[in-house]
SEMI-54730 format. One record per residue (C-alpha): residue in one letter; x, y, z. Coordinates in Angstrom, 1 decimal, m for minus. Each point is the difference from the previous one (the first is absolute). Example, Ala and Ser with C-alpha at 12.3 -4.5 7.8 and 13.67 -1.06 7.14 Angstrom:
rest a east 12.3 north m4.5 up 7.8
rest s east 1.4 north 3.4 up m0.7
END
This chain:
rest x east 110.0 north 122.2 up 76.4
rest x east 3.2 north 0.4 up 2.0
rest x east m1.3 north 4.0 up 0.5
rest x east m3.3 north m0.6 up 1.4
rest x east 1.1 north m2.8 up 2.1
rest x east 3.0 north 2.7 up 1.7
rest x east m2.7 north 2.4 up m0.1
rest x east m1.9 north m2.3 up 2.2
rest x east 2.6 north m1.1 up 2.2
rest x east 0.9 north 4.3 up 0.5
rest x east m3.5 north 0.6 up 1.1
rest x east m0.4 north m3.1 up 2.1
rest x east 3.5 north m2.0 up 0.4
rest x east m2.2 north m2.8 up 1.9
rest x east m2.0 north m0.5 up m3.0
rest x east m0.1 north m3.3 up 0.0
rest x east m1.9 north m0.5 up m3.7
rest x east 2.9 north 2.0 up m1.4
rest x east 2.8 north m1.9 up 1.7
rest x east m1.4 north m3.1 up m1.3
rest x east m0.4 north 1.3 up m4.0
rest x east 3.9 north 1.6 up 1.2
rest x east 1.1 north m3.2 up 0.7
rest x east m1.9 north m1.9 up m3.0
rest x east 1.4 north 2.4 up m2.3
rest x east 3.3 north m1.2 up 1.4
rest x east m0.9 north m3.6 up m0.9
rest x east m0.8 north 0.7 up m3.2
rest x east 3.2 north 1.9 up m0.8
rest x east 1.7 north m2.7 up 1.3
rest x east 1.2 north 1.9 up 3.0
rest x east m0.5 north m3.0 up 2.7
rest x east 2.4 north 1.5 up 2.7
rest x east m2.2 north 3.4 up m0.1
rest x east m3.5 north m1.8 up 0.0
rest x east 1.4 north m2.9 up 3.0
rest x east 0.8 north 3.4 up 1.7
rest x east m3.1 north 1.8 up m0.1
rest x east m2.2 north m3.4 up 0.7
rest x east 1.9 north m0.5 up 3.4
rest x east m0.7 north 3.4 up 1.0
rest x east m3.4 north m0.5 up m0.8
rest x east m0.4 north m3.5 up 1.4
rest x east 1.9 north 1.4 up 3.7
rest x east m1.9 north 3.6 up 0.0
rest x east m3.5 north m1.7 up m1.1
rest x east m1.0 north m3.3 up 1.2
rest x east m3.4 north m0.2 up m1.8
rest x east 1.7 north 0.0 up m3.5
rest x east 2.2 north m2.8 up 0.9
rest x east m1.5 north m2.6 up m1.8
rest x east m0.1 north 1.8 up m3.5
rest x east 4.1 north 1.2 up 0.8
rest x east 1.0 north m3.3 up 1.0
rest x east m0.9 north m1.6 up m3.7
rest x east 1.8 north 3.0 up m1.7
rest x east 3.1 north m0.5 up 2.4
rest x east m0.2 north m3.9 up m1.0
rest x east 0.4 north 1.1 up m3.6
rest x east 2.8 north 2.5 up 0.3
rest x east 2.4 north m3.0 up 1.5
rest x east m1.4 north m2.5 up m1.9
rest x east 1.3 north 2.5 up m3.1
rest x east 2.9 north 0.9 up 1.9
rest x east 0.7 north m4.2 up 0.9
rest x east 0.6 north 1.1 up 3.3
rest x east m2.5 north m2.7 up 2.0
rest x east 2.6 north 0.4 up 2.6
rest x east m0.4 north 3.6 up 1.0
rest x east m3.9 north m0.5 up m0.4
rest x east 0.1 north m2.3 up 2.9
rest x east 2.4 north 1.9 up 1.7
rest x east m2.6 north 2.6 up m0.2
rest x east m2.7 north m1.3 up 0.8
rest x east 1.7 north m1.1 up 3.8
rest x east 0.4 north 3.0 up 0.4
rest x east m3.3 north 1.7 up m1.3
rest x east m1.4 north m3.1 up 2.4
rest x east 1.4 north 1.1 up 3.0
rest x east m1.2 north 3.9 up m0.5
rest x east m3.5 north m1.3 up m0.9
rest x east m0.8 north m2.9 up 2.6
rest x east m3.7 north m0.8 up m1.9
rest x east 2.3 north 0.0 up m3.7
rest x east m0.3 north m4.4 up m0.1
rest x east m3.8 north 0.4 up m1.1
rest x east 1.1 north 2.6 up m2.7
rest x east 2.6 north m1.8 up m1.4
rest x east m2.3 north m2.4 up m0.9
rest x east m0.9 north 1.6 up m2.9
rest x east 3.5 north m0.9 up m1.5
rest x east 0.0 north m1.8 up m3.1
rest x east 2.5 north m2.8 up 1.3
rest x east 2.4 north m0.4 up 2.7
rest x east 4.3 north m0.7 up m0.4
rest x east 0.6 north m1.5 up 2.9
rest x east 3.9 north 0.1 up 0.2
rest x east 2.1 north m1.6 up 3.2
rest x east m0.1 north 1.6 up 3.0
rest x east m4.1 north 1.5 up m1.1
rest x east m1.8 north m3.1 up 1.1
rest x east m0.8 north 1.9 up 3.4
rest x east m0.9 north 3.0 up m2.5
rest x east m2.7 north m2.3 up m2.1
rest x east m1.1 north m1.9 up 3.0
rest x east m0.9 north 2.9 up 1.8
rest x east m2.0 north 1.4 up m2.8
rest x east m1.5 north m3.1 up m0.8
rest x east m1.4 north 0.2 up 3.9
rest x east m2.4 north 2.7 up m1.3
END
């Protein structure tokens, strides 16, 4: 699998199918820092797949028990994608931690 997906990515490096099954096969190794990599690329270089990103990046801190740096994140993916509130959404639960109720309260505007 690993050779068709470089394959892909050597033809067409903004293959975004093959990125995705790159950074699945990551997940499924256990590789969390390598897939949380290649999900942030793909949720800052391609806003429409977002939503499907976002739950995969959920999962790779919830593995990693790093809640912290997923809301650290996701300030920061917030202020590169101003319309990211209805997106986030699709989240299966929110943290909220001290100092995030501005974070939640904003979201919850949308």
């Amino acid at each position: 699998m690993w050779t068709c997906i470089e394959s892909a990515l050597s033809v067409d490096p903004h293959c975004v199918r093959a990125q995705l099954l790159e950074a699945r096969l990551h997940q499924n190794n256990g590789d969390e820092k390598s897939a949380l990599r290649i999900f942030k690329k793909i949720a800052l270089d391609y806003h429409d797949y977002i939503p499907i990103v976002l739950k995969k990046i959920v999962e790779s801190y919830t593995k990693m028990d790093r809640p912290d740096r997923m809301m650290l994140y996701f300030k920061r993916l917030m202020n590169h994608h101003p319309n990211l509130p209805s997106a986030l959404m699709v989240l299966p639960e929110w943290r909220v931690e001290e100092g995030d109720e501005m974070l939640f309260e904003h979201v919850m505007q949308y």
